[in-house]
LOBA-129742 format. One record per residue (C-alpha): residue number from 1; residue in one letter; x, y, z. Coordinates in Angstrom, 1 decimal, decimal comma, always signed. Layout:
k r c1 c2 c3
NUM A X Y Z
...
***
This chain:
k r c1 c2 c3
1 X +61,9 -47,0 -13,6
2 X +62,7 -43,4 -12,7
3 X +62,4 -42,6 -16,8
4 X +58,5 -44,7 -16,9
5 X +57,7 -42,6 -14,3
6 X +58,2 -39,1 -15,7
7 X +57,0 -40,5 -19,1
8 X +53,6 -41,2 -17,6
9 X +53,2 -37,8 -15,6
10 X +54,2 -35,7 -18,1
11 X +51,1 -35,7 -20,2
12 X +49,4 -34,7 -17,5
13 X +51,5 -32,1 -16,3
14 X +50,9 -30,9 -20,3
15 X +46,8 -30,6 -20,0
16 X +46,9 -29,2 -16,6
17 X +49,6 -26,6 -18,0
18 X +47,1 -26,1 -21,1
19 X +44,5 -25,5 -19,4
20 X +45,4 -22,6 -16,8
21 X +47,0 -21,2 -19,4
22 X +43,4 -21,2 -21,4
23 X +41,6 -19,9 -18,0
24 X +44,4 -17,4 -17,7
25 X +43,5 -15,9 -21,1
26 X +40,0 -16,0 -20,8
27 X +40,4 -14,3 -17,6
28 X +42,4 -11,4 -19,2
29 X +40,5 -11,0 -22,7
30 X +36,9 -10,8 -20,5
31 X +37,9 -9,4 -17,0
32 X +37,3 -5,8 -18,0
33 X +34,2 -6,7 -19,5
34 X +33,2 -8,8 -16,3
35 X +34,2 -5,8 -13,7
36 X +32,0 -3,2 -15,5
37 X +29,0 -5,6 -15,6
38 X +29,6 -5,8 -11,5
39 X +29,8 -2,4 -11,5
40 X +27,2 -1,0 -14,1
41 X +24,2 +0,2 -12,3
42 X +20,5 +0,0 -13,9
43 X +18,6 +2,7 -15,3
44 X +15,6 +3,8 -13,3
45 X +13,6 +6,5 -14,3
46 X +10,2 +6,2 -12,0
47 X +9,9 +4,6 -8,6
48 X +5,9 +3,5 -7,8
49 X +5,4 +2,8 -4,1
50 X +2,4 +0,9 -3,0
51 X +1,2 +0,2 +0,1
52 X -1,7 -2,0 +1,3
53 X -2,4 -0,5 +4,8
54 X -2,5 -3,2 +7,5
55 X -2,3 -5,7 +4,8
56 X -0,1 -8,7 +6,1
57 X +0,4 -12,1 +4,2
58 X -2,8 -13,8 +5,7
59 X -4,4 -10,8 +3,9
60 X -3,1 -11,4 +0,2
61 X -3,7 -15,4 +0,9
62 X -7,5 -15,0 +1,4
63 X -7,7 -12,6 -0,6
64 X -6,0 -15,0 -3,5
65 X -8,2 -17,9 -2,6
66 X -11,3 -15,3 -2,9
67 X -10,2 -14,5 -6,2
68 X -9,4 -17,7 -7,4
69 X -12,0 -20,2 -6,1
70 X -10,0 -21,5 -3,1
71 X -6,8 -22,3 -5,5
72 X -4,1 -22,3 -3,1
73 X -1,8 -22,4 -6,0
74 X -2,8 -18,9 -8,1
75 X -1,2 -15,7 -6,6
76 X -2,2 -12,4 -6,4
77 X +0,0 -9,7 -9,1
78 X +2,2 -8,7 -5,5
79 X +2,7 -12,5 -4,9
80 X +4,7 -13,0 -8,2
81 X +6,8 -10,4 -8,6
82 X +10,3 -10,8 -9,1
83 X +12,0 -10,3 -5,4
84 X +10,8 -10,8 -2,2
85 X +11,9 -10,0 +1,5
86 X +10,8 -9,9 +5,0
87 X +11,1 -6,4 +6,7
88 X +11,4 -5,7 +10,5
89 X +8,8 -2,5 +11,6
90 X +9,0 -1,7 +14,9
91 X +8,6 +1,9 +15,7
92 X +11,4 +4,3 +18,3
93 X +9,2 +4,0 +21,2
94 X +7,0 +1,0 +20,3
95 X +7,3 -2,7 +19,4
96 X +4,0 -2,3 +17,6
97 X +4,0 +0,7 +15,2
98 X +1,1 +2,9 +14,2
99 X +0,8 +4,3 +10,3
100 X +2,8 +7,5 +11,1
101 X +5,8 +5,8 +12,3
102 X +5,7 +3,0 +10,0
103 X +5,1 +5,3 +6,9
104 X +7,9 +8,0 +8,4
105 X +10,3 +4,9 +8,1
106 X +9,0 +3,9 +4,5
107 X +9,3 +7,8 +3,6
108 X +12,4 +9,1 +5,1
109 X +14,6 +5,9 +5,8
110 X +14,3 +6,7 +9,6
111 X +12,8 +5,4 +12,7
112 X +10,2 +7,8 +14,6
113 X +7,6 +8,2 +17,4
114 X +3,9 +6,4 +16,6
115 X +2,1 +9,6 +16,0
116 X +5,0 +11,5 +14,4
117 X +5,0 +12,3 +10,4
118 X +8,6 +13,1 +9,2
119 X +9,8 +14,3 +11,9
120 X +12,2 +12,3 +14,2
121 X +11,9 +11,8 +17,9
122 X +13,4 +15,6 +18,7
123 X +11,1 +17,3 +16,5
124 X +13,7 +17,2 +13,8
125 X +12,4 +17,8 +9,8
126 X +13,0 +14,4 +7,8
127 X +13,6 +14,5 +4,5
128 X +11,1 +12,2 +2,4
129 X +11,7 +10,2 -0,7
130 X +9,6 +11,9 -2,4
131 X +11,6 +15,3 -1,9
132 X +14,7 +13,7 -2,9
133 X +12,9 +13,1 -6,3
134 X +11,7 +16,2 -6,6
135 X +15,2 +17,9 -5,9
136 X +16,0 +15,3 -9,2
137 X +13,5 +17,0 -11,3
138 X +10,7 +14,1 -10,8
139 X +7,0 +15,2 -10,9
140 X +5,5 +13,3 -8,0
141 X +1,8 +12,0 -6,8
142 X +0,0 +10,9 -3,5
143 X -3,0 +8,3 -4,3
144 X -5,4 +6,3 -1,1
145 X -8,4 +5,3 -0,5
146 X -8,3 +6,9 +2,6
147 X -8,2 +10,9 +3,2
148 X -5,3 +12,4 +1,4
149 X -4,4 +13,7 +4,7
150 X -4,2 +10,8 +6,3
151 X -0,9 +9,7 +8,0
152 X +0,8 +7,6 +5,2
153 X -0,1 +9,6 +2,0
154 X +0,8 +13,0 +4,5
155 X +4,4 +11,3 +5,5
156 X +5,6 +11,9 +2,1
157 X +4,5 +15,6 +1,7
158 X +4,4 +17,5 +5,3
159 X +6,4 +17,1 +8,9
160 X +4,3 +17,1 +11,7
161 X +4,3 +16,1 +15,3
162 X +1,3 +14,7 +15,4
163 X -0,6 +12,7 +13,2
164 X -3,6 +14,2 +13,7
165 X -2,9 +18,0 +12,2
166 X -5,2 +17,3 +9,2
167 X -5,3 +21,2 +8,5
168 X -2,0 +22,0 +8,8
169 X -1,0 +18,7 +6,4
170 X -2,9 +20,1 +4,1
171 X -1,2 +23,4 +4,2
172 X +1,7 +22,0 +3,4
173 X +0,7 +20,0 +0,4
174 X -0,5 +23,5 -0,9
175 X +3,6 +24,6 -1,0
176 X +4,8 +20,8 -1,3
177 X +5,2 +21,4 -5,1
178 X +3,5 +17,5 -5,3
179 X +1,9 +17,6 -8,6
180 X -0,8 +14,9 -7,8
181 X -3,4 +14,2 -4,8
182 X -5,7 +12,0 -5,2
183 X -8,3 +10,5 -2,3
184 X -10,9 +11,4 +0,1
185 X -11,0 +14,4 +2,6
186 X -12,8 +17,3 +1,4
187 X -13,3 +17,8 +5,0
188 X -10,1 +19,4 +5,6
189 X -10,5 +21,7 +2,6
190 X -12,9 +23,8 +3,3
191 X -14,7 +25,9 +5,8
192 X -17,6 +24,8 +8,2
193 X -19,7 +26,8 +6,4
194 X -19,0 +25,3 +3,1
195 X -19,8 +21,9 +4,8
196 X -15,9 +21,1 +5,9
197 X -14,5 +21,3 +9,0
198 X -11,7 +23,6 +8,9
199 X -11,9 +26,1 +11,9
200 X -9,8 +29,2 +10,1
201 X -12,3 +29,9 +7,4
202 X -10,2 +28,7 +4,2
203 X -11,4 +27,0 +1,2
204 X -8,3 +25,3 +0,7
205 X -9,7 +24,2 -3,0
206 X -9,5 +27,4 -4,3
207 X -6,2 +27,9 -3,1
208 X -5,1 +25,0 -5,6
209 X -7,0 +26,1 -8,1
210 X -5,2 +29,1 -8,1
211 X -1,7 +27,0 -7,7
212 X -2,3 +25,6 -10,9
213 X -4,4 +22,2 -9,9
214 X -7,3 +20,7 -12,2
215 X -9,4 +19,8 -9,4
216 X -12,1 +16,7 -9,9
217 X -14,6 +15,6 -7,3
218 X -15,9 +11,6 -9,3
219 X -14,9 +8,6 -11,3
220 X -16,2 +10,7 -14,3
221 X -14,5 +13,9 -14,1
222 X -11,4 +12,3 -13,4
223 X -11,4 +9,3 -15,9
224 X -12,6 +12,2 -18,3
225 X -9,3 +14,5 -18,3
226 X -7,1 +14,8 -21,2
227 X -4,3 +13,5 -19,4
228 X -1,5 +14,5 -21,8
229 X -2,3 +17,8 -21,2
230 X -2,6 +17,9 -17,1
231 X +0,4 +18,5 -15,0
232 X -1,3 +19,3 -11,2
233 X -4,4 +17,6 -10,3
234 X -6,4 +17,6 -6,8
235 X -9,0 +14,8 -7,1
236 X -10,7 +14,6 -3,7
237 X -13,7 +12,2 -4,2
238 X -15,1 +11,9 -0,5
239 X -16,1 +14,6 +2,4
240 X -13,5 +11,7 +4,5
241 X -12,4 +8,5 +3,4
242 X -13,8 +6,7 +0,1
243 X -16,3 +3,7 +0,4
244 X -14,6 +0,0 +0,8
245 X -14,6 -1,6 -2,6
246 X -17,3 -4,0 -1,8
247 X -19,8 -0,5 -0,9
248 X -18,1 +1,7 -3,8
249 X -21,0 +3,2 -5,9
250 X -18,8 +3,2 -9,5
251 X -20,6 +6,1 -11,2
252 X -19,3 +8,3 -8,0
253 X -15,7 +6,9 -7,0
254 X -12,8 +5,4 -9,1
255 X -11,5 +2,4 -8,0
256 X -7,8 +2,4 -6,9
257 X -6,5 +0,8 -9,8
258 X -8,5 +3,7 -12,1
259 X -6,7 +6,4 -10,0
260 X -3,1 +4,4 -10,6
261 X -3,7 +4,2 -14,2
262 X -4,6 +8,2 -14,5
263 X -1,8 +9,5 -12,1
264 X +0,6 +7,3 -14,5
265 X -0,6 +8,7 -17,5
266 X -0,1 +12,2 -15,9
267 X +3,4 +12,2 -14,2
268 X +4,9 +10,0 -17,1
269 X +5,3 +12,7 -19,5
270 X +7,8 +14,3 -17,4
271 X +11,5 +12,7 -19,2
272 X +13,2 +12,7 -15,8
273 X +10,6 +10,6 -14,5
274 X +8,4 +10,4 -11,5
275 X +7,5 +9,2 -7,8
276 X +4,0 +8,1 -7,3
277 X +2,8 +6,4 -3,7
278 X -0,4 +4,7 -4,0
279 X -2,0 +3,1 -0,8
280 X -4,8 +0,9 -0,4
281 X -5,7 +2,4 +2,9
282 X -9,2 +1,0 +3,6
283 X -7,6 -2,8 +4,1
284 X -6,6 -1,4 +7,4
285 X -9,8 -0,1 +8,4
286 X -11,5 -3,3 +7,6
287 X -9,4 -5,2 +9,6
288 X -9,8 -3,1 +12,7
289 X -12,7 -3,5 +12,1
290 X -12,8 -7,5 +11,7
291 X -14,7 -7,1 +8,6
292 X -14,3 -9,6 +6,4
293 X -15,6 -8,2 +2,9
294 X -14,0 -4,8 +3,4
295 X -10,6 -6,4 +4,1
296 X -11,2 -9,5 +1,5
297 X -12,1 -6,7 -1,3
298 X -10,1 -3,8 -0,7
299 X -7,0 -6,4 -0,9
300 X -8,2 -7,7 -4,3
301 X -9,1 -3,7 -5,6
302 X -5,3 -3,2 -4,3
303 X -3,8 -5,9 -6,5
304 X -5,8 -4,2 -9,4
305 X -3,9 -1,6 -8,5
306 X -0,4 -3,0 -8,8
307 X -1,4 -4,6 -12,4
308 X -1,8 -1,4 -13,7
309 X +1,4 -0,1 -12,1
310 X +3,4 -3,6 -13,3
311 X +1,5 -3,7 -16,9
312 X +3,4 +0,1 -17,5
313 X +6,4 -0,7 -15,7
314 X +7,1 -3,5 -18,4
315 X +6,6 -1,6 -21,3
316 X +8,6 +1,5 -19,9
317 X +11,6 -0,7 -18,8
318 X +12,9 +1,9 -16,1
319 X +10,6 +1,5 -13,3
320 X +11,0 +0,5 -9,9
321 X +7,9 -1,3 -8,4
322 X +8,0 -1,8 -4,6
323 X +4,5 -3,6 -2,7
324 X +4,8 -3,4 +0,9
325 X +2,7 -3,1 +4,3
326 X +3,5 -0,8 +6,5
327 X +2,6 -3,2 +9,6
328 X -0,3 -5,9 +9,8
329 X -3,4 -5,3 +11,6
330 X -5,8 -7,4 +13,1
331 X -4,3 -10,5 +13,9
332 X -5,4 -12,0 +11,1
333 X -5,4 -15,9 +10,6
334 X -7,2 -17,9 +8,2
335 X -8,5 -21,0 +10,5
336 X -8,8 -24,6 +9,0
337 X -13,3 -23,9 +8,8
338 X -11,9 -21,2 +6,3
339 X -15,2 -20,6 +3,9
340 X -14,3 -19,4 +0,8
341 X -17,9 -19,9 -0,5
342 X -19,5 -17,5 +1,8
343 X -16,5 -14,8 +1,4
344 X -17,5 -14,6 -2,4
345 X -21,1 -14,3 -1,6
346 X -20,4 -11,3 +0,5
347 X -21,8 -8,2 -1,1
348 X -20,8 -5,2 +1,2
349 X -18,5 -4,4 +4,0
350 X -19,9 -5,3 +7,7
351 X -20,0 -1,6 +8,2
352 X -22,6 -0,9 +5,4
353 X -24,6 -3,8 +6,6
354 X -24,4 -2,4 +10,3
355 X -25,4 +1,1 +9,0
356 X -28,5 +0,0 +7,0
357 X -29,8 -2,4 +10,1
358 X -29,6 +0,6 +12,3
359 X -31,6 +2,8 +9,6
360 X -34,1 -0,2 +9,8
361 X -33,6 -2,7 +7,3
362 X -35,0 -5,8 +9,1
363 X -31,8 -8,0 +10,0
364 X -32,9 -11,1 +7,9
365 X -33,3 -9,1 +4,5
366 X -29,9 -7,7 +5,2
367 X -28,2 -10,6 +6,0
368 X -30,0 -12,5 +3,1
369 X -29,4 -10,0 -0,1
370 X -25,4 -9,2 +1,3
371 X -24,4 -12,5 +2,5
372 X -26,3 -15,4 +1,5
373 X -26,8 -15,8 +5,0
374 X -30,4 -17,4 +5,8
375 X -29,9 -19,3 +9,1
376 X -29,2 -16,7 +11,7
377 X -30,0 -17,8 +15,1
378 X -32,5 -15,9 +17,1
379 X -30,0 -14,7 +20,0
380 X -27,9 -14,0 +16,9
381 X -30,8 -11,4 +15,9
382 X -31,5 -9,8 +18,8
383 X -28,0 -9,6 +19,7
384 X -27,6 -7,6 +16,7
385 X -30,9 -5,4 +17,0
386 X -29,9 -4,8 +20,4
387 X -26,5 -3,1 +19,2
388 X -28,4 -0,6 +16,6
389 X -30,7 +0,5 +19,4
390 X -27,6 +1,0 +21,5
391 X -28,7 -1,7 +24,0
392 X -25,5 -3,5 +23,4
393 X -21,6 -2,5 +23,8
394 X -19,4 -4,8 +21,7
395 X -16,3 -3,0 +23,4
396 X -17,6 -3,5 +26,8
397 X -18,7 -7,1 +26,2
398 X -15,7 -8,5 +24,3
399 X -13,0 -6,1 +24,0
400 X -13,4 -5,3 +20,3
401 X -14,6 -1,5 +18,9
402 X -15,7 -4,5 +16,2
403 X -19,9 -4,5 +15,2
404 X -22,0 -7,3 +16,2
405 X -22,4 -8,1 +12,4
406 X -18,6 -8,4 +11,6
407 X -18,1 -10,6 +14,5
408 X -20,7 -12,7 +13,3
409 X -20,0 -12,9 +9,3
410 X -16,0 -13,9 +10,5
411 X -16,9 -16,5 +12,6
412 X -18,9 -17,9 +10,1
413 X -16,4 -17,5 +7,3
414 X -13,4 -18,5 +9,3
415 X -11,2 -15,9 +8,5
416 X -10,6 -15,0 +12,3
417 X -8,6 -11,7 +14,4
418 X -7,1 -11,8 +17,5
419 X -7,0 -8,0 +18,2
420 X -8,7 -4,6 +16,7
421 X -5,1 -2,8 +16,3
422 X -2,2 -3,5 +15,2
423 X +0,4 -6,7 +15,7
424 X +3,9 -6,9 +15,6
425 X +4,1 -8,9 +12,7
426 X +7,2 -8,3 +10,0
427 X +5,8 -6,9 +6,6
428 X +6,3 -8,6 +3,3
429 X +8,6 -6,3 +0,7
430 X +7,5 -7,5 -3,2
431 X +9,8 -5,7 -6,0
432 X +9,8 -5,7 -9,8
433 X +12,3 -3,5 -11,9
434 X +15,9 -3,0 -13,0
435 X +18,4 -4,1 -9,9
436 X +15,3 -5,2 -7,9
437 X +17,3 -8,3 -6,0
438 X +18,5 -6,1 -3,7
439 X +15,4 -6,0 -1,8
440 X +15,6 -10,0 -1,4
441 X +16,4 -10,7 +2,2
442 X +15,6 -10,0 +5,9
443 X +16,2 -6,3 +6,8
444 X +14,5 -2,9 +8,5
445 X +11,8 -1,5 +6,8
446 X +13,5 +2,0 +7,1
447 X +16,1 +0,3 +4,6
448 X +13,8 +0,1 +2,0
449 X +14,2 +4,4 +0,8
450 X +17,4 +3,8 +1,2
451 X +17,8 +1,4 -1,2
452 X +15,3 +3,1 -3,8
453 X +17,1 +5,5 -4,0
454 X +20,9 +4,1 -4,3
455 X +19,2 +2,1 -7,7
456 X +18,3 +5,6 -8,7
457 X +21,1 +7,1 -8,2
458 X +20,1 +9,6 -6,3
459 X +20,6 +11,9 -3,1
460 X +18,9 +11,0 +0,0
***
């Protein structure tokens, strides 16, 4: 009995024998080969950083359904990239954070002050992204659709306390070594009497000019450089910030993704690579603004923007794409009478439409030839002509710096705010390129330099 026994377990004993000893030399012929795969790190060359200003999620769904007939099933280009994570963004001394903060923790990988641009809460100089790369040989470029100066593009490239030192941002980015600005703001440039508004009397234009910089002021000049020869370029296109997409007069003002595409072509050449930070910086406006074609638009020009930047990075093979927001503004919700119809009749930015009623365009020809828009009601009418005679005080009367025209197109289109600032909403983190899983997760926006530059191997 004892003998059946061990006659029936032995061949079982046998395969179980067999087959650890199979594992075991498996294990040993590939383990070497397994342990450098854990530890080989990928090859990037160039890091692109783009950032739709105020853009949160509700803000890429509309402006996919826009795009794509009210298809809740087609994404945007920064919808389907490979990785995707949720980023906290609160600022040091707010819950909310303004663009200075939020860009100083996308710039730096620290937290700061709203207001404060590379600096920490003491006053302390931060050390940017962008200068890490530069200390590794990169070239580097600044793109918006804002002025160049303006807090997230001037994060990158100058340390101030305040935000609002437009002329001593731009001083810096004269010894900031960048080799590419390109955006609104000749304001800051040049002297009052050169039609700027610079109070020490330098035309700051010339002084790049003499540093080196091809400067070009429209679409033409710029789409029009031999790019393989350019190293430094100043493209200012604006006296302040450039005209929403839905207003943008083409033979004056590139389009974002035009301005992408050139700065690539430019800081490319360079064999040890490059940073480039473009932000769609207008989306923010519009939604302070509760304006549904500027924010709807800008959005869409802003995808644009990341095809171009995803269509190189997948021929070069060594780029690292990150889409992010530095914080969500507006409050934005798209509401079940969501009216994707009358979105993609809109023409021009409630701003525009404002403007050219208060020039004296009657309101029904406006509202006709920009939105499609031929039942306004007659308290709707005077409402509005009472605000372009100054009669009427949106602020006053609802709590919004919002126009009487973009409160009225959103409530019609359903795409509804529930403030004119800024929320406390987490940002959405998109990422394409070699080793770009490890921005999948739930994490601190500060984290996101950080880990930029551990996949380029590189100080920071």
């Amino acid at each position: 009995m004892n003998g059946m026994k061990s006659k029936n377990r032995n061949p079982m004993r046998n395969i179980t024998g067999i087959f650890l000893l199979v594992m075991l030399f498996l294990l040993s012929q590939g383990s070497s080969f397994i342990y450098a795969q854990a530890q080989e790190k990928p090859e990037i060359r160039n890091f692109i950083l783009l950032i739709g200003d105020g853009m949160g999620n509700q803000q890429r769904r509309i402006a996919a359904l826009v795009k794509y007939n009210g298809d809740g099933n087609r994404r945007m280009v920064m919808e389907d990239l490979t990785t995707s994570g949720v980023a906290f963004n609160h600022s040091s001394d707010r819950i909310v954070t303004d663009s200075a903060a939020a860009g100083t923790a996308l710039a730096t990988g620290h937290k700061t002050n709203n207001g404060m641009l590379a600096m920490d809460p003491q006053g302390n100089k931060l050390k940017t992204i962008l200068e890490a790369c530069q200390d590794n040989g990169k070239s580097t470029g600044l793109i918006t659709t804002v002025m160049i100066y303006h807090a997230t593009p001037a994060v990158f490239a100058s340390h101030q306390a305040s935000r609002g030192s437009y002329s001593d941002i731009v001083e810096q980015y004269l010894t900031s070594g960048v080799d590419l600005f390109l955006g609104g703001g000749t304001a800051e440039f040049l002297p009052k009497d050169m039609g700027g508004k610079r109070k020490d009397g330098k035309d700051m234009i010339s002084a790049f000019k003499e540093k080196g910089y091809t400067y070009v002021r429209n679409r033409s000049e710029l789409l029009g450089l031999d790019c393989k020869k350019e190293n430094k370029i100043l493209g200012l296109f604006a006296k302040e910030d450039m005209a929403y997409e839905a207003d943008r007069d083409k033979e004056i003002e590139p389009s974002l993704a035009e301005m992408t595409d050139s700065a690539i072509k430019v800081l490319s050449k360079n064999p040890k690579g490059f940073f480039l930070m473009v932000e769609g910086g207008k989306i923010d406006w519009a939604c302070h603004n509760h304006d549904v074609g500027g924010a709807v638009y800008d959005t869409i020009a802003f995808d644009d923007a990341v095809q171009v930047a995803v269509d190189f990075a997948k021929k070069d093979g060594k780029t690292l794409i990150i889409v992010v927001n530095d914080h969500e503004t507006g409050g934005t919700t798209i509401s079940p009478q969501i009216n994707i119809p009358l979105i993609q009749n809109l023409k021009s930015s409630a701003v525009m439409m404002a403007k050219r009623i208060k020039d004296g365009e009657p309101v029904d020809e406006v509202f006709q030839e920009y939105t499609g828009i031929q039942d306004l009601k007659e308290d709707e009418k005077q409402i509005i002509k009472d605000e372009a005679e100054g009669k009427f005080k949106p602020e006053a009367t609802w709590g919004y710096k919002v126009t009487v025209v973009a409160h009225i197109i959103s409530k019609r289109t359903g795409l509804l705010f529930s403030t004119d600032d800024h929320s406390g909403t987490p940002v959405i983190v998109a990422a394409f390129g070699p080793g770009c899983s490890i921005f999948d997760g739930f994490y601190d926006q500060s984290e996101i330099p950080v880990k930029a530059a551990k996949l380029m191997n590189i100080k920071f």
